[in-house]
N, C-alpha and C positions, 0 to 999 in steps of 0.2 A: 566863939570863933566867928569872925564875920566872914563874909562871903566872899572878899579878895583871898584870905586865907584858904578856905578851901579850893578856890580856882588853884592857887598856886600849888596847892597837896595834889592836885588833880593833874594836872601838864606836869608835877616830878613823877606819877605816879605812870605815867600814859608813858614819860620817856623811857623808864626802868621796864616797862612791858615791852616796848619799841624795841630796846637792845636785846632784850629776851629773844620775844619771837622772828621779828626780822630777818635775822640769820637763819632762823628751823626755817621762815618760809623762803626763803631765797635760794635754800638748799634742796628743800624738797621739788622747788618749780626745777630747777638746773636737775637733778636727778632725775624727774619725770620727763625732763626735755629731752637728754640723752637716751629715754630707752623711749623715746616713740617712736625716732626709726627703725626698730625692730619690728618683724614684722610677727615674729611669732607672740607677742605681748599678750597675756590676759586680760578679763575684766577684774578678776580679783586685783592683778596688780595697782591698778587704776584705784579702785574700792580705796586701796590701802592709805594709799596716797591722798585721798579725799580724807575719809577718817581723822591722818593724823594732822591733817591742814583743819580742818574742824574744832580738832582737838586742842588748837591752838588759840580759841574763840573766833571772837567776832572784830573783822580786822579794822584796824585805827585807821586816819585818816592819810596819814604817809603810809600806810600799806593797800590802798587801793587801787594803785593800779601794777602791783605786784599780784591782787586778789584779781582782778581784771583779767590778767594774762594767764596766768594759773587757770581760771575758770574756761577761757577760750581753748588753752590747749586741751584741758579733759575734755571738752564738746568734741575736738575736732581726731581724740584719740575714739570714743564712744561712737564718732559715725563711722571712723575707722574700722574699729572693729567688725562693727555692725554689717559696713562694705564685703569684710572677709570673709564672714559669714558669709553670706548671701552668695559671695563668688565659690567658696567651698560646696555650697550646697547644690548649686548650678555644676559645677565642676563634677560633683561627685554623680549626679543625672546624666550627664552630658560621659562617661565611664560607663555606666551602668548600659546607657543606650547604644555605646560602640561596642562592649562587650555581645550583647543581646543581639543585635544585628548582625555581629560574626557568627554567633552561632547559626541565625537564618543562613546566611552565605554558605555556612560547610556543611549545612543539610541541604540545601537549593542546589540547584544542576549550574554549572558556571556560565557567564555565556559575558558580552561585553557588558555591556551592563553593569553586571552585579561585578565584574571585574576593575569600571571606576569608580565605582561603589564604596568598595574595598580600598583600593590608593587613596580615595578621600579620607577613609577612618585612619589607615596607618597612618596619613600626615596627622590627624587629629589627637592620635594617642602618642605620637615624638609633643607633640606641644603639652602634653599632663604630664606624662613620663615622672617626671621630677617628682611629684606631688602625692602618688597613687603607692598605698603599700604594696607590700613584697607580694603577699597571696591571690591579689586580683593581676598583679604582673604577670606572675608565675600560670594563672588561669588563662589571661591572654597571649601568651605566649605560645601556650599548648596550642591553641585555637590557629593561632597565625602559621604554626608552624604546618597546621596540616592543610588549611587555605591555600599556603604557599603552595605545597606539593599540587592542588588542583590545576593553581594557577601555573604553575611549568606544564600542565599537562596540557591546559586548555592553550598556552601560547602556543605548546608545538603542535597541536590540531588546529588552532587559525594558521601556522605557518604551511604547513600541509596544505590544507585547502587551498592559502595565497599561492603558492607553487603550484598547483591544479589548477588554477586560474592563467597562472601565468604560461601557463604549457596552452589552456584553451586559445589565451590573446594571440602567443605565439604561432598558434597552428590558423586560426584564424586571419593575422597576416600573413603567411603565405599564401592562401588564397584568395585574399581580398586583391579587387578587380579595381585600377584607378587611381591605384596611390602613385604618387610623382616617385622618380629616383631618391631624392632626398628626405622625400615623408617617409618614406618604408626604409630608411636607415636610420633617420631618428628616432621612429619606432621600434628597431629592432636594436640601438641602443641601449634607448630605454628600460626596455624591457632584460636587456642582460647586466644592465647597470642595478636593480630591482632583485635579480637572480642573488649578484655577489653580494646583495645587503643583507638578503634574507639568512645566508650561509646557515641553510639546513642539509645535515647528511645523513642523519639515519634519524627512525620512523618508521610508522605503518606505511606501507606502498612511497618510499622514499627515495629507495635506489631507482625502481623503474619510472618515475615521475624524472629523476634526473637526465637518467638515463634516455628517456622520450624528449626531454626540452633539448640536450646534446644534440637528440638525430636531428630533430625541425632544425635546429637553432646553424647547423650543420648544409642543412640544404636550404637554409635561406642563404647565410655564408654565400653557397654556390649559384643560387640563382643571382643575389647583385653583384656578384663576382660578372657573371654574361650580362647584366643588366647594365655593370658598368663600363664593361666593354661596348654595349649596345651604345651607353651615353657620350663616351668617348667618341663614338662614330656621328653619334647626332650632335653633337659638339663639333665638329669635323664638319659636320653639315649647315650648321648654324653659322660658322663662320665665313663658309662660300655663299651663302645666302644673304649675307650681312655686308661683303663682299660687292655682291653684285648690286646692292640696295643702295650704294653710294654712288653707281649710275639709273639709280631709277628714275623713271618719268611717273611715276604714283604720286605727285608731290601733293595731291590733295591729302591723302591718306599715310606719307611717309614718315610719319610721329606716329601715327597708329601701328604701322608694323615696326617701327622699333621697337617701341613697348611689347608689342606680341613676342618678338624676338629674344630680347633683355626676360621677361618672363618666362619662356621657355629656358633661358638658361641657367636661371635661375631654382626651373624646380626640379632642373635634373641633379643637380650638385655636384659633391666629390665623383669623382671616377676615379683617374688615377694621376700618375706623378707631370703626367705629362698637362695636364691643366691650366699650370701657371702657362706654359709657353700659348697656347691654345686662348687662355683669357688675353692673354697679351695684342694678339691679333684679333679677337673678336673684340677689345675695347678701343685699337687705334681706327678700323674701319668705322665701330659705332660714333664713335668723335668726330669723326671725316660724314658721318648721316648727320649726325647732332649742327654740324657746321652748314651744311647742305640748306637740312630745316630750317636754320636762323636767317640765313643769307635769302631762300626760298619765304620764309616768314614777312621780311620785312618788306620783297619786292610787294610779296600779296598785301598786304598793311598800308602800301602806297595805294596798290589797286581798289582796296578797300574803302580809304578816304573818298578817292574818285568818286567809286559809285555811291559811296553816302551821300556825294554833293549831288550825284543826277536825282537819287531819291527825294531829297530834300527838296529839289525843285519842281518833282512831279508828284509830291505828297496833297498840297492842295491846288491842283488842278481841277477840272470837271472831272468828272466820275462818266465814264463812255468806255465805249471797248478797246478805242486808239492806246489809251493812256495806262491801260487794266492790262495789256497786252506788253507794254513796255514796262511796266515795274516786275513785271513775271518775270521778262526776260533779264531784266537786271536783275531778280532775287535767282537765278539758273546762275549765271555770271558768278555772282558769288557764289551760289555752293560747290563750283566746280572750284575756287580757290583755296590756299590752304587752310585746313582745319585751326581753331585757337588752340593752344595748349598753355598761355601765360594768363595773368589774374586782367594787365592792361586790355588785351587781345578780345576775352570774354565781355570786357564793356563795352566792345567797339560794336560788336555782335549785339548785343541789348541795346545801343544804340541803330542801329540797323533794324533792329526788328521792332525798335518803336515808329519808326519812321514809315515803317509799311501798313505797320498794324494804327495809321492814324488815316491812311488813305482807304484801307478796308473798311474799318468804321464808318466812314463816310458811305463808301459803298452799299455797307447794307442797311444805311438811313437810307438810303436812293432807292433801295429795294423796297423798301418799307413803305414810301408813296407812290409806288408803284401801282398799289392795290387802285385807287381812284382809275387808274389806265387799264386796269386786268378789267373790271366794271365796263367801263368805256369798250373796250372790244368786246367784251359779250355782246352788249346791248347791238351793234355792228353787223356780228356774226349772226347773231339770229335774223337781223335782216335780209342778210344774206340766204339762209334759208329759206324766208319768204319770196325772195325772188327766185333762187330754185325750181321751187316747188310753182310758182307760175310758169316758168318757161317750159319746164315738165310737161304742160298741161297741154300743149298745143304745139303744133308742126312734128316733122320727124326727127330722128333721132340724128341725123347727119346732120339737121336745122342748131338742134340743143346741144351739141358735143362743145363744138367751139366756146358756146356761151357759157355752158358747166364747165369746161375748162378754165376761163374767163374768172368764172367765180371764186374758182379754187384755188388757183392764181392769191386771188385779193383775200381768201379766207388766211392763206399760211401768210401774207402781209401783216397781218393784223396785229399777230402776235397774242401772248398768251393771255389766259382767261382764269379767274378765280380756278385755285386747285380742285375742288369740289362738283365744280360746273365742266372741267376740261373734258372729259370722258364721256359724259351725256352730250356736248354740243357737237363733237364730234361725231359722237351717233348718231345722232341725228340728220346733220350735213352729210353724211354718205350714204345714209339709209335711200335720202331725196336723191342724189347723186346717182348711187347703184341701177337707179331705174332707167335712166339712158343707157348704161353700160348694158345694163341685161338685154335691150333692145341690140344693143350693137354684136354681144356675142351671139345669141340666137341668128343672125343675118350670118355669123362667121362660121356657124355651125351647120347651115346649110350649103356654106359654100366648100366646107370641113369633105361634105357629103361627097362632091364630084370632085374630091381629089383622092379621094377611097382608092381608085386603082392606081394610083400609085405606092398606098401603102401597102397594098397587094403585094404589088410588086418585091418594095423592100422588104418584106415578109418572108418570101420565099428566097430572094440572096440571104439574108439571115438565117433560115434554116439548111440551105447549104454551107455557109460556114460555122455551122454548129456541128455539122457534118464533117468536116474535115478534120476534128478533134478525135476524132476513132481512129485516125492515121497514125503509124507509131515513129515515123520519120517527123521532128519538128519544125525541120528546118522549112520541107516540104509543104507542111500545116504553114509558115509563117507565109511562103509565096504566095499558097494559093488564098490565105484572106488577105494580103494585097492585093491581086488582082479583083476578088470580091468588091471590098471595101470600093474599088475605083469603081467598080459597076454600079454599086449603091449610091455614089454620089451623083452617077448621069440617071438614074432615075427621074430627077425634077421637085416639082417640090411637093412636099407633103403635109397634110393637115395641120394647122400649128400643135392641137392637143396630142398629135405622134410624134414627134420633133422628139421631143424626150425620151421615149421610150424606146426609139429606134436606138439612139445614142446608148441607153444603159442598157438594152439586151446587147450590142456591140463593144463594152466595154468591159461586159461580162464573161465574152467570150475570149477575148486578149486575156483576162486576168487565168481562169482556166487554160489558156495557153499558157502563160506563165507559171502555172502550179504545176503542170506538165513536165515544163524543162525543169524545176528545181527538181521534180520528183526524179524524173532521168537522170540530173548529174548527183544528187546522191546515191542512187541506184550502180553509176557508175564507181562512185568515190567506195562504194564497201565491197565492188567486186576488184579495185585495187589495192583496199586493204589485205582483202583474202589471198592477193597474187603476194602482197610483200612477206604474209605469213607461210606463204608455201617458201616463196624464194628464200627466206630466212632458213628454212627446214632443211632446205636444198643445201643452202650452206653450211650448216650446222652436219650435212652428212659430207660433203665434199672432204670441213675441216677432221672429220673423224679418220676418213681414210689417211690425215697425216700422221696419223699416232699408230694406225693398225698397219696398213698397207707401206710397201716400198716405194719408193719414186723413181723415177718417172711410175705413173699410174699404166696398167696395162690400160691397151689403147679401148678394149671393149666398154671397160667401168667408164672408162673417159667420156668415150662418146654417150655412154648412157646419161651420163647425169648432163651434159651438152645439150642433150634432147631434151631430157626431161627441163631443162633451164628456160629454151626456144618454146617449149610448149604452154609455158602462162604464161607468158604477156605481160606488158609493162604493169609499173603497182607504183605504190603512193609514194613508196620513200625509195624507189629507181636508183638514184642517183647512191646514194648513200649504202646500198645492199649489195650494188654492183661493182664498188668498189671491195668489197669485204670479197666476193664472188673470186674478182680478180684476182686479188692473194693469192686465196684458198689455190684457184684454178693454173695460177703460174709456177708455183709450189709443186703441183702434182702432172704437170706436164714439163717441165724443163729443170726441178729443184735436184738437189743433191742432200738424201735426206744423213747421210750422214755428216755432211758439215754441218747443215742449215737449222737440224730439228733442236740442237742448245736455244738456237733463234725462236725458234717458236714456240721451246717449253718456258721459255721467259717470257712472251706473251701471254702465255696462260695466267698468271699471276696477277696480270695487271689487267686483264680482262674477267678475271674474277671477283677481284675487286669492285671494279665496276658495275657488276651482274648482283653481289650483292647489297648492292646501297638502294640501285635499282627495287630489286627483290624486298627490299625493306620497305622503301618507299611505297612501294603499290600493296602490300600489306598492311600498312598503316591506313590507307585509304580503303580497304576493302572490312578494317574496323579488327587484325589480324595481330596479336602479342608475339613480337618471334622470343623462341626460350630465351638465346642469348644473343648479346648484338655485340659485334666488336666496336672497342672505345671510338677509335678513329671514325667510326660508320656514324658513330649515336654523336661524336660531336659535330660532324661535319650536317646530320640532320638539326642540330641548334645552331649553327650559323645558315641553314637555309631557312629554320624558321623567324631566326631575328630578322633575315636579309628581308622575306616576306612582310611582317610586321613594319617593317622600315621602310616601305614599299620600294625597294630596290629590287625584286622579281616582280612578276608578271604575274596577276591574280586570275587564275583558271579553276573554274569547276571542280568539284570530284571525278567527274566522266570525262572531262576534257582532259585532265592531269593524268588519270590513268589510260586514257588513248596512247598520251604522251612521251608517258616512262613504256606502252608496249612498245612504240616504234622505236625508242631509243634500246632494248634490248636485242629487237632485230637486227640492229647494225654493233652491234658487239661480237668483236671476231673469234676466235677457237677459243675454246676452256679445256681444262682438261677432262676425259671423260667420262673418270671417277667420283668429279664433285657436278658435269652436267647434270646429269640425271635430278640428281637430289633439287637444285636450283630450280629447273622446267618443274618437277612435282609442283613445289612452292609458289611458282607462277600461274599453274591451272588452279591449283586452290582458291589465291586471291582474287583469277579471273570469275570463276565461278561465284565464290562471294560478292562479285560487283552486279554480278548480274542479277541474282536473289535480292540486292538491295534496289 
C-alpha cells in the first residue's frame, strides 16, 4: 500500500472519529456551560466533565478550538470555585468574630460605644444571614435578644440623663443674665421642641424630672410673658425715637444710630399681636432716616470732592506750620461730615487719606533733617552759657537781670536740641541763670523783713475770724468775716512769701463756715423729719377718734390735740400732712358721723391698700419676705420694676427709697383700726432692719 493510500485511510478514519466525538464534545462544553452559573457547583463536577472529555482522546484538528473553549471555561469555573472558597472561609471568620464580640458586649457594662459597636455587627450579620446555618442563628439570636434588653435599658438611662440635662439648661436660662428677648425664646423653644422629641414618661426619677421641667418651663412662660410686655413698650419706645431721628441734626452719625436702632429691634423680637402695626411705623420713619441719609450723603459727597481738591493742592506745598495747620483743619472739616456707609463713599475716604498721608510723609522727611539744625542750636546754646556765665562774674545783679533775661529770650529762639542733650543744656543754662535770681531774692527777703508788721497785723484779723466760727448764729459769723475780710485788705501790702498763706488760712475759714451751715440745715432737715412723724401720729389719733368717738368731738379732746398739733412746728412734708390734718380735724369738729362715717369707712379700704404696697415695698428693701402678698400688690411691684429697668422711674438709693416710701405713709389718711396696728408693727420692723443694715 503506498503512501497516498494510507493518507486517504487516515482523513476517512479522522472524519469517522470527527462524527464520533464532536457531538460528545460539544455536548459536554454546552452542559458544563449551563451549570457554571450555578453557584453551588463542585469540583467533583468539573473532574467529571474533564474525565470524560479526556476520555474522548486527543482532540483533531477541527476540534481545537472546541478543545480551546472547553479548556478556558474549566480554568475560569476552578478559580471560581477556588473564589468561593476563599470568600466562605472569610465569611465563616468574619461570623465567628460577630458572634464572639457579642458575647464581649453582653458581659461589658453598655455605654455608647459598645452600643455602635453593636448596630455595626447587627448590619453585618443581615448581610450573612442567608449563608449561616440554623444553629449558629439560633446561637446569635439568643445573644441579640438579651443585648437588646440592655440596649432599651441603656437608651432609657441616656434618655433620663438627656432630660436631666435639659431641666439643668432649662433652669440655667432662666437665670442667665444678658440674653436679648428673642435669644431666650429661641432658646426656650428649643429646648421644649428637644422635650416632645425625647417623649419619655416613666422611669427612675421621671415623673419628678417632668414635673420640675413643667414648673421652670412654666415660669419662664411668665417671665417672657412681662418680658414681652416690657418689649412691646421698648418697641413703643424705639419707634418715638426713630421718630424723632428723622429730624435729627446728628447727621454725622445718623447711619450709626439707625443701625443701633434697627439692631435693637431686632433682638427684642416677637412680643405680641400688636407688632405688625408697630413695625409698620417703625419701618416708614426708618425709610424717611434712610432718605434723610442719602439726601445728607450726597450733599457731604459734594463737600467731600471740595475738600479733596483743597487737599490735593496743599499736599505738595512746603512743609511749615501755615500749611500743617490748614490740612488739620480740613481733615476736622471732614470728620465732622457724614460717615461712609457705601463701597463708592469708603474709596473716596482712602482717597482722602492718601492725599494727607503724602504731605505727612513729607513732613517727617523734614523732621528727619532737622537733626543737622537740633546740632546747630546746641553748639549756640552753649554759647550762650558762656556768655552767662561772664556777665555773671561782674556788676550787680540789677546790672545782669536785663542781660540774663536777654539771653533767655535768644535761648527759647533757638529752638530744639538733640533729645539726649535737651535736659543737661538746660541744666545747665539755669544752674548759671539761678545765680542772679538768688542775688535778687535774698535783696527781696530782706525787704520781706520790714514788711513783717504787717503780716502781724493780718495775723491777728485772721485769728479773730477763726474766732467767730464758735458763734452759733451763721448768718452773724458770715457779717462779721465781711467786715474782717475788708480790714485785711486795708492792711497794705504784705511779704510776697505771705501772699499765699494769708489767702489759704482765709479760705480755710469760709470753707468751715460752710461745713457749718450744711451741718445746721441737716440738723434742721431731721428735726423736720421728727415734726412730720409726730404730726403723722397726731393724725393717725385724731383719725381714730372717727371710728371710736361721736362727732362733733367734745370740745376738751378738740382742743387738746389743737395744741398738741401748734406745739411742733413745721416738718418736711407740711404741706401734704396738713391736709390729711384738715380732714381728719373738719370731720371731728363740724362732721355728722352718722351720715358721713359709710364715707370714711370707704376710705379705709383704699388707704389700705396703699399702706400695704407701701408696707411691702419698704420690706423688700429692708431685705424682709412677707408670708403672703396680694396678686394685685406683687404685680403692680413688676410693673414698677420693669418701669425701673426701662429707666422710666427715678433711680434712688436704698436709704433714699426707704426715706421715701416713710413720708409717703405719713400722708396716708385713716385705716381702719383693726388692721392699723398690725401694718405700723410691720413698719417699725423693716425700720429697724434698715437701720442694722
Amino acid at each position: 500500500m503506498n503512501s497516498v493510500d494510507q493518507n486517504s485511510q487516515l482523513k476517512t478514519l479522522q472524519k469517522k472519529i470527527l462524527s464520533i466525538n464532536l457531538p460528545h464534545r460539544e455536548r459536554l462544553f454546552s452542559e458544563l456551560n449551563n451549570i457554571s452559573g450555578n453557584d453551588n457547583i463542585k469540583i467533583d463536577e468539573i473532574e467529571s466533565f474533564i474525565r470524560q472529555w479526556e476520555d474522548l482522546g486527543n482532540p483533531l484538528d477541527d476540534e481545537m478550538e472546541i478543545n480551546t473553549n472547553f479548556q478556558k471555561l474549566v480554568s475560569e469555573l476552578k478559580n471560581k470555585l477556588s473564589n468561593n472558597e476563599k470568600t466562605l472561609k472569610e465569611t465563616n471568620q468574619t461570623i465567628d468574630q460577630i458572634i464572639n464580640n457579642s458575647q464581649k458586649i453582653l458581659k461589658s457594662e453598655m455605654s455608647t460605644e459598645t452600643l455602635m459597636a453593636w448596630k455595626i455587627m447587627s448590619k453585618q450579620w443581615v448581610t450573612f444571614q442567608q449563608t449561616i446555618e440554623k444553629p449558629i442563628k439560633e446561637k446569635f439570636y439568643k445573644i441579640q435578644a438579651k443585648i437588646d434588653e440592655k440596649v432599651t435599658q441603656f437608651e432609657n438611662n441616656q434618655k433620663v440623663l438627656q432630660l436631666e440635662s435639659l431641666c439643668s439648661e432649662l433652669d440655667e436660662l432662666k437665670n442667665k443674665q444678658g440674653l436679648s428677648l428673642s435669644q431666650k425664646q429661641q432658646s426656650f423653644s428649643k429646648l421644649k421642641k428637644t422635650f416632645k422629641e425625647l417623649n419619655l414618661h416613666s422611669g427612675k426619677n421621671v415623673p419628678k424630672l417632668r414635673e420640675k421641667f413643667s414648673a421652670i418651663s412654666s415660669s419662664i412662660q411668665q417671665e417672657l410673658g412681662w418680658e414681652r410686655w416690657g418689649g412691646s413698650k421698648r418697641k413703643e419706645t424705639l419707634v418715638s425715637k426713630m421718630e424723632l431721628l428723622v429730624n435729627s441734626k446728628e447727621e454725622s452719625n445718623l447711619y450709626t444710630l439707625l443701625q443701633e436702632l434697627q439692631k435693637e429691634w431686632k433682638e427684642i423680637g416677637y412680643t405680641s399681636k400688636e407688632d405688625d402695626k408697630l413695625w409698620e411705623q417703625f419701618k416708614i420713619h426708618s425709610d424717611k432716616v434712610f432718605e434723610h441719609i442719602q439726601t445728607t450723603q450726597q450733599e457731604a459727597d459734594a463737600q467731600k470732592i471740595t475738600l479733596i481738591d483743597e487737599i490735593k493742592a496743599l499736599k505738595d506745598n512746603e512743609v511749615n506750620k501755615i500749611n500743617t495747620e490748614k490740612i488739620q483743619k480740613i481733615q476736622e472739616e471732614w470728620h465732622k461730615l457724614a460717615k461712609p456707609f457705601k463701597k463708592q463713599q469708603f474709596q473716596t475716604e482712602r482717597e482722602f487719606n492718601q492725599h494727607c498721608r503724602v504731605y505727612f510723609d513729607r513732613r517727617r522727611e523734614v523732621f528727619k533733617d532737622s537733626k543737622e539744625k537740633q546740632n546747630t542750636n546746641l553748639t549756640e546754646k552753649e554759647k550762650l552759657i558762656e556768655s552767662a556765665k561772664r556777665i555773671c562774674e561782674s556788676g550787680t545783679w540789677q546790672d545782669q537781670l536785663p542781660k540774663i533775661k536777654s539771653l533767655q529770650e535768644q535761648f527759647k529762639k533757638l529752638g530744639p536740641v538733640p533729645k539726649n542733650k535737651s535736659n543737661q543744656i538746660w541744666s545747665d543754662f539755669q544752674e548759671v541763670c539761678s545765680t542772679v535770681f538768688a542775688k535778687k531774692r535774698e535783696e527781696d527777703d530782706q525787704q520781706n523783713s520790714e514788711l513783717a508788721g504787717h503780716y502781724k497785723e493780718a495775723d491777728e484779723i485772721l485769728i479773730q475770724m477763726k474766732e467767730q466760727l464758735n458763734n452759733s448764729d451763721c448768718i452773724l459769723i458770715a457779717k462779721e468775716l465781711n467786715r474782717l475780710e475788708k480790714s485785711l485788705t486795708e492792711v497794705g501790702e504784705l511779704p510776697k512769701s505771705k501772699i499765699r498763706v494769708v489767702e489759704t488760712r482765709k479760705s480755710k475759714i469760709y470753707k468751715e463756715l460752710e461745713q457749718k451751715e450744711l451741718s445746721q440745715a441737716k440738723e434742721k432737715e431731721q428735726l423736720q423729719q421728727k415734726a412730720s412723724i409726730k404730726k403723722a401720729m397726731l393724725c393717725s389719733k385724731a383719725e381714730s377718734y372717727l371710728e371710736s368717738e361721736s362727732w362733733p368731738l367734745e370740745d376738751e379732746k378738740l382742743n387738746l390735740i389743737k395744741s398738741e398739733w401748734s406745739d411742733i412746728g413745721v416738718c418736711t412734708q407740711e404741706k401734704a400732712i396738713k391736709k390729711r390734718w384738715k380732714k381728719a380735724l373738719q370731720l371731728l369738729e363740724n362732721g355728722n358721723k352718722e351720715k358721713e362715717l359709710s364715707k370714711v369707712q370707704a376710705q379705709y379700704a383704699n388707704n389700705q391698700k396703699e399702706l400695704e404696697l407701701l408696707c411691702v415695698r419698704l420690706e423688700n428693701f429692708a431685705g424682709i419676705t412677707p408670708k403672703t402678698i396680694n396678686p394685685a400688690i406683687a404685680k403692680q411691684l413688676m410693673v414698677n420694676e420693669l418701669q425701673a429697668k426701662m429707666g422710666k422711674s427715678k433711680s434712688l438709693s436704698p436709704a433714699e427709697e426707704a426715706q421715701n416710701i416713710q413720708a409717703q405713709i405719713n400722708c396716708i389718711g385713716p385705716v381702719s383700726p383693726s388692721e392699723k396696728s398690725g401694718f405700723f408693727d410691720r413698719i417699725d420692723i423693716a425700720v429697724n432692719k434698715l437701720k442694722e443694715k
